[in-house]
C-alpha positions as CSV (number, residue, x, y, z in Angstrom):
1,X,14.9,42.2,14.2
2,X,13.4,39.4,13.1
3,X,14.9,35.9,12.7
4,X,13.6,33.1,10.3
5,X,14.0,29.4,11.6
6,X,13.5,26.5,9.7
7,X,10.8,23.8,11.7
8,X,12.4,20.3,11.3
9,X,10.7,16.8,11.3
10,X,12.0,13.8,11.0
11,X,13.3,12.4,7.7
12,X,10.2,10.5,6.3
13,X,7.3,12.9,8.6
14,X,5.2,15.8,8.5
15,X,5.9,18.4,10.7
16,X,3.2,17.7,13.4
17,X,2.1,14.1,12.3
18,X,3.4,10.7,13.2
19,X,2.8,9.2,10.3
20,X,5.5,8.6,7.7
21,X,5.0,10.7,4.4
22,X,5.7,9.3,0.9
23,X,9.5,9.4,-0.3
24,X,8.5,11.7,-3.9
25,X,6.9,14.2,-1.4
26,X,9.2,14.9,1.3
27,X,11.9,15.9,-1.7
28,X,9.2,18.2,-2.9
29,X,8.2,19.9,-0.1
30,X,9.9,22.9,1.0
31,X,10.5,22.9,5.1
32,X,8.3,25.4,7.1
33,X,10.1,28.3,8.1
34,X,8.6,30.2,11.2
35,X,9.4,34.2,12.1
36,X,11.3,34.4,15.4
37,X,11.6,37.7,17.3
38,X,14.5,38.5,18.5
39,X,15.3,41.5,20.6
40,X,17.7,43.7,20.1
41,X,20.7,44.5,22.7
42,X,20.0,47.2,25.1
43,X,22.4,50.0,23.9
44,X,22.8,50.7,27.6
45,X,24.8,47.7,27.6
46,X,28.0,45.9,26.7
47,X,27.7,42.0,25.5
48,X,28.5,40.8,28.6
49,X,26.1,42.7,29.9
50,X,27.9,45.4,32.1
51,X,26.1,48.7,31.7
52,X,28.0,51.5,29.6
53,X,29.2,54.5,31.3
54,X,26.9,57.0,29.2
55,X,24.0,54.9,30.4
56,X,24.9,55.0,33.9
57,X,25.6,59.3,33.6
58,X,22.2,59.5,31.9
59,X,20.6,57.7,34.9
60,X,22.6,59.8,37.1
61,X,21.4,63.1,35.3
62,X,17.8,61.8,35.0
63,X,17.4,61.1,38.7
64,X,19.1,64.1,40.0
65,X,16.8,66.5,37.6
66,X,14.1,64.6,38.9
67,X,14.9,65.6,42.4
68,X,15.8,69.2,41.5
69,X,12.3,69.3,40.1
70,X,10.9,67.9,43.1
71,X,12.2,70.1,45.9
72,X,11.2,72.8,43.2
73,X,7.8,72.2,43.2
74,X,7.5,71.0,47.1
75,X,9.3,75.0,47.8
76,X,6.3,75.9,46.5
77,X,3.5,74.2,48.7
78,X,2.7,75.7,52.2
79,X,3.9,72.6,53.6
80,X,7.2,72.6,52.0
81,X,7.3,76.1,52.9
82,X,6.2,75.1,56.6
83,X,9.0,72.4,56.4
84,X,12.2,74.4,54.8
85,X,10.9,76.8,57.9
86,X,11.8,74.6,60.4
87,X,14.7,73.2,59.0
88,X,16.2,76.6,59.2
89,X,15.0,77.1,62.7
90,X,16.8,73.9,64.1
91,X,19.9,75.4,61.7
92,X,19.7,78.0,63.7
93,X,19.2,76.7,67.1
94,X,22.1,74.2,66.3
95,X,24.1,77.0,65.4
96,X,23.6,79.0,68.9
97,X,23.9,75.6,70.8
98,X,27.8,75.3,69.2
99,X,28.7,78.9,69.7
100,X,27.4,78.1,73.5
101,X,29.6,75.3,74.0
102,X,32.9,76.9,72.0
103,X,32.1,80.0,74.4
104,X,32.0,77.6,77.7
105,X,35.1,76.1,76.6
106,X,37.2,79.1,76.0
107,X,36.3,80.2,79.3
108,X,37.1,77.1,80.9
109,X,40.4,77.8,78.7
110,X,41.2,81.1,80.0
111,X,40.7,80.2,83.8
């Protein structure tokens, strides 16, 4: 969007010059008028500036389908493969150790 301000001297001056102008041509001539750009509010965002719900979903969606794509390609390395490996082996293990200690203490129960 573009905005069209008007550049303002003083009454009797040239934009840009100290020197006073003649009175006939300051009636005559037109003021300068300069384009301004202006951007144009985020739709992301109210006025006051607080983001919009739909913004903050999208940016929710966009990271968590980044992530999904992520672990999706990193499944497919060896060393993603190598890593989801061991992450089931300590699952494991930590599943064993608590069976273990829920065994010892329903012995300790029962005597």
């Amino acid at each position: 969007m573009t905005v069209m301000v008007e550049e303002s001297a003083s009454p009797g001056t040239e934009a840009g010059s100290e020197q006073p102008k003649p009175a006939a041509d300051v009636a005559a001539a037109p003021p300068a008028v300069v384009p301004v750009a202006v951007p144009d509010p985020d739709p992301g965002y109210t006025a006051s500036g607080v983001p919009t719900f739909e913004a903050v979903q999208e940016k929710i969606e966009t990271r968590y389908g980044t992530a999904l794509g992520a672990r999706e390609l990193d499944a497919e390395t060896p060393e993603g493969r190598t890593a989801d490996e061991q992450y089931e082996a300590r699952q494991r293990a930590a599943a064993e150790k608590l069976e273990e200690i829920r065994a010892s203490m329903h012995r300790q129960d029962n005597a």
